[in-house]
N, C-alpha and C positions, 0 to 999 in steps of 0.2 A: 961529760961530767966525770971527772976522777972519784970525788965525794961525797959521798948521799950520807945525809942521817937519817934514820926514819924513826919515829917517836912513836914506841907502843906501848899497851896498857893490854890489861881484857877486858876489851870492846869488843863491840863489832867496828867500831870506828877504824882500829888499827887494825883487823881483818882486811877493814875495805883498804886500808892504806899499802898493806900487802901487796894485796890482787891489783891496786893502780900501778903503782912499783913491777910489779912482775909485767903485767902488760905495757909501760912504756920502754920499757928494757930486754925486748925478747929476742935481744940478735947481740944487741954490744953491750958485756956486761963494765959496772963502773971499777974503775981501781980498789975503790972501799968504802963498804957499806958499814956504817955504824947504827947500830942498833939502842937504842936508848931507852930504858927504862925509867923511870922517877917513880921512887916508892913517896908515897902522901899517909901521913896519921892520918886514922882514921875514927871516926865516935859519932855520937848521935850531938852532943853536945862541942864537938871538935870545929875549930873556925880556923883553916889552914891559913885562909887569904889576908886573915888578920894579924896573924902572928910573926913577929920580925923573925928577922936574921939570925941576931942575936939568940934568942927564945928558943929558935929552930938548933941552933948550934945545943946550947944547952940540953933541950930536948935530947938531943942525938944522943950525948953525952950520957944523959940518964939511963940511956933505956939499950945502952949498949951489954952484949951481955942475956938481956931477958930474954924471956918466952916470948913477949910480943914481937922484940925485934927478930930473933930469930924466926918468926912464923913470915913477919915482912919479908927478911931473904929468900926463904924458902922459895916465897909464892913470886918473888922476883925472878929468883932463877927457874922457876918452873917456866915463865913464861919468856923470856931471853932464851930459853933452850928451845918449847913450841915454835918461836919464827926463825930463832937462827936456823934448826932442822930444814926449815918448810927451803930459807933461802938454799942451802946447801943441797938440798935434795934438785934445786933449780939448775945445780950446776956450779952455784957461786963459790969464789974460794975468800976471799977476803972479805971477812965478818968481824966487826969488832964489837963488843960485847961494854958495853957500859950502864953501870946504875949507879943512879945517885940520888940523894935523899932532899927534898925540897917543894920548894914551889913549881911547879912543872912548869909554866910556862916559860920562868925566867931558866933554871934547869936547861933547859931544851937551848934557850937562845943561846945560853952559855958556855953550852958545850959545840954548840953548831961554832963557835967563835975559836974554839981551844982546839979543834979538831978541825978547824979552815975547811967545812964544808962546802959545797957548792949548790948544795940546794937542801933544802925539809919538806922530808913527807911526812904528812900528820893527818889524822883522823878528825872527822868533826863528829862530834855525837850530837849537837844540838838542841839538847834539851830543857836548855833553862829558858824562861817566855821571852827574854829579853834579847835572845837569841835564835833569833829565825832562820838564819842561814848558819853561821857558823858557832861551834860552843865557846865557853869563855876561854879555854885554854889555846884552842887552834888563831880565833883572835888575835888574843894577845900575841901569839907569834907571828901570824901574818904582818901585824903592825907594827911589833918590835925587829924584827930580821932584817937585818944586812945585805941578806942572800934571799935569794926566788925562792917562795915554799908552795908548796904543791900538796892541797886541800885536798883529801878525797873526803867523799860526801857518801855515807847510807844509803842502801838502797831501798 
């Protein structure tokens, strides 16, 4: 595999996506690892899933600038610097660093396409009822992808 994306958040889901990552990779490491972030609005009254494209563009647009948004980068890069570290400390030299603002799952597919990856590692959190084995986000990538993704599952 030259290409790996691995799609994190703060989970333990992207924890666990880590440590599979690291253990199926403990001898040959890949050409380039991208590392993906997707910042999501967040509110108690916030329906991300609902909200076009369009809307999302706007949004951005608005909120460019603010305290919110900047709080959103903050906590992005706080956590793009936690796993990049953890990879580098592994050894790895090619880390690419990408955030993007959106629907994560399409987010993820889309960039897995823009960056000809060769595979997604993704976390499942699994939490919604409707979801037993996999969350809606890792789903929808499994079944949307091009490319082989590689589920790591909670322990």
């Amino acid at each position: 595999m030259k290409k790996i994306l691995i799609a994190v958040d703060d989970t333990k889901g992207s924890k666990a996506a880590i440590a599979s990552f690291e253990s199926l990779f403990p001898c040959a490491d890949p050409d380039e690892v991208i590392l993906l972030y997707v910042e999501r609005f967040a509110g108690e009254s916030f329906m991300d899933d609902m909200i076009t494209d369009s809307e999302l563009s706007t949004l951005n647009e608005v909120l460019k600038g603010t305290e919110y948004k900047e709080a959103m980068d903050k906590r992005a890069a706080s956590i793009m610097d936690f796993y990049s570290k953890s990879l580098q400390n592994r050894g790895l030299k090619g880390i690419k660093t990408v955030i993007r603002t959106g629907h994560p799952a399409e987010e993820i597919l889309k960039t897995a396409n823009e960056e000809n990856a060769d595979i997604i590692v993704i976390g499942s959190r699994g939490k919604r009822p409707h979801s037993f084995v996999l969350g809606s986000v890792s789903r929808e990538v499994v079944n949307g992808s091009e490319v082989p993704v590689f589920v790591a599952k909670v322990k």
